[in-house]
N, C-alpha and C positions, 0 to 999 in steps of 0.2 A: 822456586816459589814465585807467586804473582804478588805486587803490591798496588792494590787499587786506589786511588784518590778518591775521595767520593766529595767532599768540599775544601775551601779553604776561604781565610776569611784576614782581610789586612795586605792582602799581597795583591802590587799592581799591575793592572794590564801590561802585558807584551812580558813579564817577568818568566824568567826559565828553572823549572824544578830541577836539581839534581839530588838523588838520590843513591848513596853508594852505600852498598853492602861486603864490607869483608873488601877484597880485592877488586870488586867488580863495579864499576860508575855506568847510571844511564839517568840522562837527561830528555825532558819535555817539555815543551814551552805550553804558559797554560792558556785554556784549559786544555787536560791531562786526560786525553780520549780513551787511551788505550794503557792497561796496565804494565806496571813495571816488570820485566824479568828478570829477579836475582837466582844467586845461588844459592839452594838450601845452605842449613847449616846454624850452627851458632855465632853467627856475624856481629859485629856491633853493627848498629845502624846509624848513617848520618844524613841527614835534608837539610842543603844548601839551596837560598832563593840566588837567582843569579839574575843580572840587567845587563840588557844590551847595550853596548858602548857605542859599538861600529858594524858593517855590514858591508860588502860587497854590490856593484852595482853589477849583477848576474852578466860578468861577462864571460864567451865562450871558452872555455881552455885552449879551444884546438886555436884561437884567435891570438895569446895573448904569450905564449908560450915560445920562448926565446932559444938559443945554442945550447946543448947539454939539459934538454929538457928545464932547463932555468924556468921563473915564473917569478913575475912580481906584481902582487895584485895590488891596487890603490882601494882605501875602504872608504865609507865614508861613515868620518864622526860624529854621533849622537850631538858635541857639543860643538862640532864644528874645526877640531883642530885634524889635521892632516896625519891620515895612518897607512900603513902599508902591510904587506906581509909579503916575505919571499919565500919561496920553497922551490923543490926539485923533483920533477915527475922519473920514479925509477923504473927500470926495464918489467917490471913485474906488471906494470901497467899496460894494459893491451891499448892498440891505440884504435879501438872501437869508437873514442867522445871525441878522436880529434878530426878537424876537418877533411874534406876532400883532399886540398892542396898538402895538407901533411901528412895525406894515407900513401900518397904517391911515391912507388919504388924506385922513382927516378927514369924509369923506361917508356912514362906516359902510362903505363897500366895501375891499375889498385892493386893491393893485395886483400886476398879475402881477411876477411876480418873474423877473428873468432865469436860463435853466439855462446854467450853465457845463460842460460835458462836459471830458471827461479826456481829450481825444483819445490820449495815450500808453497809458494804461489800457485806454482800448476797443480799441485796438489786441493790444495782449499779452493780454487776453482773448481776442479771435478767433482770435490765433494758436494759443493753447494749447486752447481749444477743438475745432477742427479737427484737433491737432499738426502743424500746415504748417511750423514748425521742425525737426521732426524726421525730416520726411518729405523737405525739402527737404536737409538735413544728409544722411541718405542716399543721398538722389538722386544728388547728386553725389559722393559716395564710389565708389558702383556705376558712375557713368559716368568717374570718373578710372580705373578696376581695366579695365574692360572697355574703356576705348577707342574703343565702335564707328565705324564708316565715316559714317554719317549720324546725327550725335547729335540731332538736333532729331526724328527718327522716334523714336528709342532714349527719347527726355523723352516723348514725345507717348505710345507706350505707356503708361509708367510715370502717366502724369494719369489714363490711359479706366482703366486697373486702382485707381488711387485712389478715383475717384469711382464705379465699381461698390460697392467697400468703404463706403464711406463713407454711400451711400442704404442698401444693406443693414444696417448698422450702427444709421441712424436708423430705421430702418420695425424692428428686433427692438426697437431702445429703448422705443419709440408699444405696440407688442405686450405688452411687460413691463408698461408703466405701469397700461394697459386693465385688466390681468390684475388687479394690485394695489391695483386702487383701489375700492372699494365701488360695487356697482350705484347708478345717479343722481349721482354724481360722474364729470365728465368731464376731461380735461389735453387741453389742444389740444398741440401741436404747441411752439409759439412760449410762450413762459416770460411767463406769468400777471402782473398788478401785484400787489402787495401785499396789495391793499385784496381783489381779486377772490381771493387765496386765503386768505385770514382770514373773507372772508365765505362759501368753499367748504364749513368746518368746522361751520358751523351755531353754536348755542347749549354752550359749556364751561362745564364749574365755573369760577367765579373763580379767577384764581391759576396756571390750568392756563396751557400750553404745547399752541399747535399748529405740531406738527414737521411738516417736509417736508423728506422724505432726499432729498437731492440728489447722484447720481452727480459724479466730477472731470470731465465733461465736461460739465456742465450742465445735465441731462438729471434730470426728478425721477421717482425710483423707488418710495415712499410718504409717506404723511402717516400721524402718529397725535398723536391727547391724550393729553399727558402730565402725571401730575401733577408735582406740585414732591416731594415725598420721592421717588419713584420712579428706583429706581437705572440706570445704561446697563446695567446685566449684564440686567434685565428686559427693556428696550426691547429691547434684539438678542432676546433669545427671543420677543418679539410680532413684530419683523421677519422671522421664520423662514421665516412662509408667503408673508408677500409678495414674498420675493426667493430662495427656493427654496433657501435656503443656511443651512447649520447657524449657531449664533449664533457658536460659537467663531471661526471663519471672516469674522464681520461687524466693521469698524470703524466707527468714527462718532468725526470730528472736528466741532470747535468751534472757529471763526477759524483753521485748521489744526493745530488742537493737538488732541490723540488724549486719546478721553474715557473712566480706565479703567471697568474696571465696577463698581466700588464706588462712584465718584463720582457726584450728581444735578447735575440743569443750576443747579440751585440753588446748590449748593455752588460753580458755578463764575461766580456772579454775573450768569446768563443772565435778562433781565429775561423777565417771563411774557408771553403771546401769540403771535403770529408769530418761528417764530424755525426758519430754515434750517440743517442739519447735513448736511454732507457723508460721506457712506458710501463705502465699498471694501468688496466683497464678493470671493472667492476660493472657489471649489470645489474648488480642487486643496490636499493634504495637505500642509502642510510638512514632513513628514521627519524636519525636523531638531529637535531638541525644544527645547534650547537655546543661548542664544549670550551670551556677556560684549562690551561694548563699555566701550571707553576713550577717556575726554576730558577735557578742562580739569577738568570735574566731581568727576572719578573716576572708578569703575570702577562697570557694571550690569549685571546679570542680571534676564534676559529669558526667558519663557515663549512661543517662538515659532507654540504652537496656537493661544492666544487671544490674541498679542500685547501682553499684561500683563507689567508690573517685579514681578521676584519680590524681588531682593534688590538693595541698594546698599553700595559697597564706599567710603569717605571716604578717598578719596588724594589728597593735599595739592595733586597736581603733575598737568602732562597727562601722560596713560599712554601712552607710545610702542609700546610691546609686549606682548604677552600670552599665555602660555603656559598651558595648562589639563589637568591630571589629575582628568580628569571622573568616575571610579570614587570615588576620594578626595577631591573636591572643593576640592585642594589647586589654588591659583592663583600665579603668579610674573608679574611685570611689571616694567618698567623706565618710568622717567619722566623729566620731560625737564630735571629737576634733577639727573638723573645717579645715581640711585636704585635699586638691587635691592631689592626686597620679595618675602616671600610671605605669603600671604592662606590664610585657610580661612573654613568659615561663621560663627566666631566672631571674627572680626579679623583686623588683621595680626599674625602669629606670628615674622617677621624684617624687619626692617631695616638697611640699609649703604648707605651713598654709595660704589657701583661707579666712578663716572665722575668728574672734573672739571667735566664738557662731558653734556649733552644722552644718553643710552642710548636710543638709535633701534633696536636690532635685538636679539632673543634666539632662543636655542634651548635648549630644555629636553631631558634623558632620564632620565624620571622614573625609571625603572627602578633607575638606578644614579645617581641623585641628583647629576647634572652636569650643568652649564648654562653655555653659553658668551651674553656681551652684549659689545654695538659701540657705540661712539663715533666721536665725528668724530676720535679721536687716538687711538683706539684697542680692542684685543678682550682681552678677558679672561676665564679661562677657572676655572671656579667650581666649587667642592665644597659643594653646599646642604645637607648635614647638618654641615658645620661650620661652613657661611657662611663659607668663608674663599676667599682667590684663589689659584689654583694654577699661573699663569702668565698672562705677558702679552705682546702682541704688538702693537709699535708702528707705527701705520699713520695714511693720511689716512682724512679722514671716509668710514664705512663703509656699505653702502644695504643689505647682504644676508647675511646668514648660513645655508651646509648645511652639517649635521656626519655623515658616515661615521662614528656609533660605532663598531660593532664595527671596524671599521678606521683607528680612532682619528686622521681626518685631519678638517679643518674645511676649507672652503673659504672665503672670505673677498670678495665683491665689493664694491669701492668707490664712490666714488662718479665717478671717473675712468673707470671703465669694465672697469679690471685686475678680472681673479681671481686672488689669493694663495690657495698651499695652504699649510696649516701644519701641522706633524707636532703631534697632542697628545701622542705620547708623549718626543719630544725636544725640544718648544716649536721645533723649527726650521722656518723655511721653507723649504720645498724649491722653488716655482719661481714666477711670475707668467705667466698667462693674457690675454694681450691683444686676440682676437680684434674684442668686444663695442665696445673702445676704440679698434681703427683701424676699422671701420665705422663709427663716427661721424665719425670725424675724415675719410674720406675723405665723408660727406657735406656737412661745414661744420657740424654740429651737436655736440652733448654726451649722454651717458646720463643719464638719471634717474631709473629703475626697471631690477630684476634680477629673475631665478629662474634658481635655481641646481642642479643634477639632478648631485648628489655619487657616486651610483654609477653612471649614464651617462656620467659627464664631459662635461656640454653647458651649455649657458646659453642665455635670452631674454634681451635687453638691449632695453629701451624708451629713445626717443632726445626729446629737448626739441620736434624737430618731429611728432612724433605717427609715427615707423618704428616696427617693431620687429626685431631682427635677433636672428635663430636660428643660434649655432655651435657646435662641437665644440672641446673643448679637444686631442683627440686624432683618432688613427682609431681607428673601431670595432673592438673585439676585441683592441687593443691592452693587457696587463698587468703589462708590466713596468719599473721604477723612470723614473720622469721625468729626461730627458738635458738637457732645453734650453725653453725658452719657447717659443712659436708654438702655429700651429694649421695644419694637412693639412687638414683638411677643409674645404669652399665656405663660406662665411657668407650664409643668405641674409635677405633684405633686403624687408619689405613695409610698404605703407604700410597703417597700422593706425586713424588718427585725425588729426585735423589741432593736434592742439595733444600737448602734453607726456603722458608714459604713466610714473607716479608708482607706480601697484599695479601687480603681476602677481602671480600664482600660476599654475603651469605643474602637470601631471600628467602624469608622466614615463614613458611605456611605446611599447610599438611604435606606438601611434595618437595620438604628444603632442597633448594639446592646451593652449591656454593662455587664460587670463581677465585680461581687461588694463582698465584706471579711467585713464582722462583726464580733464585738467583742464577739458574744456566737459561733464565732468558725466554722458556715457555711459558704456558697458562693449559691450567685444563677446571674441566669444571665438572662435577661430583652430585650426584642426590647421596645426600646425607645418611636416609633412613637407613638404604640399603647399599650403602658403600659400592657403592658403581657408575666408574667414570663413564660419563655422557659423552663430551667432545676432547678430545687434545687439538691445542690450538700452537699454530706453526709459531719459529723463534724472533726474540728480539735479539741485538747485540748486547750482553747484559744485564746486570739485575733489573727486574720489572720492579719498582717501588711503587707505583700508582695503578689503582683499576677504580673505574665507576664503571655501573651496570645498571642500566634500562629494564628491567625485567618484564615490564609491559610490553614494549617495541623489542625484546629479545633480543637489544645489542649491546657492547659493552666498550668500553674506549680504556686503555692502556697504554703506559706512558715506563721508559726506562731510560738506564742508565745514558746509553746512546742520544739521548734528547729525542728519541723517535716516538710517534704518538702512531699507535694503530685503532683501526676500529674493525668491530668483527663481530660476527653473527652466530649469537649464541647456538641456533640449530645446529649449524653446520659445522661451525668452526673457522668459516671461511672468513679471510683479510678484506675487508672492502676497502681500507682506505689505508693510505701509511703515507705519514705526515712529517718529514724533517723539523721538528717545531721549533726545538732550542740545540743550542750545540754544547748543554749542557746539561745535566739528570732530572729530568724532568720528577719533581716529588710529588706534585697534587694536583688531581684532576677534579673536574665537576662536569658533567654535560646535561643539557634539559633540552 
């Protein structure tokens, strides 16, 4: 089984989770990237925080390593007092880590050294290589939806259209390289050693850096000498020509962390000579100019043309919500200490503990400076120029908020499944909405995601098994005061993903359509009426918790577990931008 972290809260920097199940201990210093692997079973479970005392000053093994394999490493104390550890390297150990002068047979020759492969590694390289994950993930989504009579012909297409794709895709990659690489320098095909493309570069100043931008798929798109002061905002304007793409448009990651353009490879400790950087290039505009994301971190703004931090917001708490008066550049959020704040370019300008419990949902109207936020026990219903509360409505944990101003009703989705309307102008509830919640129930599952469409009176309900289900709280054309609970209208019912559906944002008009984040880390997006997915859009690492959507400008920004923020075009599906923003789960976006 997998154990996911998803927050923690009291426990300080540099602190190490250990988590042991049954016989089996695994430790991670936080934050906790990558889930836990235990053992099934009926285990007790235990989490111990653990702090570092002492450490090691990375010295070489093959260096330090005495008679009989002896070793005694000197640490150094957190408090200062003098520590040590001894131990003894056993014949089991191949002497692959240890130096030159101790690989030696004694004869002046080496012995070869054994190569230990990663078989897992080379594995999840090839996959994600190819994307045979995600190609297979939709395979059979398409062949559950459709059905056909003879599925083995139905797969067998779906391979010959693969692998047309796929030679096409390598023979334009071999074409770009050609194009990009200086007459007398050649790129086979198959990925170069080391040696052979250090010695491709010819003669460098000392000190220098020879780069080779390397596509996510493997595939190398240029080399250039870099010096050491030279900043990445220069590199992307010398990559201009070789990959036909404005600079603003270019990324260049370093060990997957996104390099911005003020910073040198220097600055980020990159030793000089051989050293591969991963590029993303994008020809298509993003639209959207900016976006705020929220996470353990705090709160950041982002310049989404050149995928540069413009500003950082210091919020003590993860940011559950996030509201934005983008003319004004006034900001409101809720965090998961139970926290209303507003923000502007100069700071926070209010603060108030709204909640007891966790503020998971807001809605702002900037106009008339009123903002309702949810709790797992409840909504409250806010005057932001007095920062005071102006009523409250007590409920279970809440997953969704739409408010009717001018019609002064709120609509309220839970985490049950109900939609509560609530009168703002008489704090009453007038009635519960259950459609969302017997569709699950008569599947055997639970809701976990909402969008709520306050002046259609309809809802998407995303279900723990990856459904989604489209209803009406009424019939259409219906106007007059609410008599009784239920729903007249069909509720319909499609499988959307094979795991849970946490985000949606719906776009509510005669052609709905809707943008859904699951927990294995895709996104696809749906018309409603006629239950037929539009686009499938490629994976994050991790559950997607966050989506806002542009539906004017057709693009949408998403934000997961991984702290990675993508942007992507709703026609297509296509990634234009992928953002390293936090290094921890990014929960709430806003972009305008």
């Amino acid at each position: 089984m997998e154990l996911t972290i998803l927050d923690y809260v009291g426990l300080p920097e540099g602190s190490i989770l250990s988590v042991r199940s049954g016989p089996t201990r695994r430790q991670s210093p936080l934050p906790c990237s990558a889930p836990f692997r235990l053992p099934p079973g009926p285990w007790p479970l235990r989490i111990d925080v653990l702090g570092l005392l002492g450490k090691t000053n990375n010295a070489i093994l093959g260096e330090v390593l005495e008679e009989r394999g002896l070793c005694k490493l000197p640490l150094e104390g957190k408090d200062g007092r003098p520590m040590s550890v001894t131990f003894q390297i056993g014949s089991r150990i191949g002497l692959a880590s240890l130096s030159p002068e101790r690989r030696s047979n004694g004869a002046g020759r080496e012995d070869p050294l054994p190569v230990k492969r990663d078989a897992e590694a080379d594995a999840r390289a090839y996959l994600d290589l190819h994307r045979l994950r995600e190609f297979m993930h939709g395979l059979f989504e398409l062949l559950l939806r459709e059905r056909p009579e003879d599925p083995y012909a139905f797969m067998a297409k779906r391979f010959r259209q693969a692998a047309v794709m796929e030679s096409q895709s390598a023979e334009a990659s071999r074409s770009s390289i050609s194009t990009a690489t200086p007459s007398g320098s050649t790129l086979s095909s198959m990925s170069p050693s080391r040696e052979s493309l250090a010695e491709s570069f010819g003669q460098v100043p000392e000190g220098s850096y020879k780069a080779v931008f390397r596509s996510l798929r493997g595939r190398d798109v240029a080399r250039l000498v870099i010096s050491p002061g030279e900043q990445v905002g220069s590199v992307k304007s010398r990559l201009e020509s070789a990959t036909s793409t404005p600079s603003s448009a270019i990324q260049l990651f370093w060990l997957g962390e996104p390099l911005p353009n003020h910073s040198t490879l220097e600055e980020w400790f990159v030793d000089s000579g051989l050293v591969v950087l991963q590029i993303v290039c994008s020809q298509r505009d993003a639209r959207v100019q900016h976006v705020i994301t929220g996470a353990s971190e705090g709160m950041r703004l982002w310049n989404l043309g050149d995928a540069e931090q413009v500003k950082e917001f210091p919020v003590r708490s993860s940011v559950l919500a996030i509201s934005v008066d983008w003319k004004t550049m006034r900001i409101a959020c809720t965090t998961f200490d139970g926290k209303l704040q507003l923000w502007d370019t100069s700071g926070c300008s209010k603060s108030i503990v709204a909640h007891s419990e966790e503020a998971c949902c807001l809605q702002v109207e900037w106009s008339s400076d009123e903002a309702l936020t949810g709790s797992s026990d409840s909504v409250k219903f806010w005057c932001l120029k007095a920062f005071r509360c102006k009523g409250l409505l007590k409920t279970t944990v809440v997953d969704s908020l739409s408010v009717d101003w001018p019609g002064r009703r709120a609509y309220v989705g839970l985490r049950t499944g109900v939609v509560r309307l609530w009168d703002l102008a008489s704090l009453e509830v007038i009635c519960d909405f259950e459609g969302g919640a017997m569709a699950a129930k008569e599947a055997g599952t639970a809701v976990s995601g909402m969008a709520i469409d306050c002046i259609g009176r309809r809802a998407v309900s995303g279900f723990e098994d990856g459904h989604l289900a489209y209803w009406h709280f009424e019939p259409p054309g219906r106007v007059e005061e609410f008599s009784s609970p239920g729903e007249v209208s069909k509720t319909k019912v499609l499988l959307a993903h094979f795991t849970a559906l946490r985000s949606i944002v719906a776009q509510w008009s005669e052609d709905s359509r809707a943008l859904v984040g699951s927990d294995d880390g895709s996104l696809s997006l749906w018309r409603l009426d006629s239950s037929e997915c539009l686009v499938r859009f490629a994976r994050h690492v991790g559950f997607v918790w966050a989506i806002h959507a542009d539906w004017a400008k057709e693009r949408a920004v998403s934000g997961a577990f991984d702290g990675c923020l993508k942007l992507w075009d709703l026609r297509t599906g296509e990634c234009l931008r992928t953002i390293q923003g936090h290094s921890r789960p990014i929960r709430s976006i806003c972009c305008g």
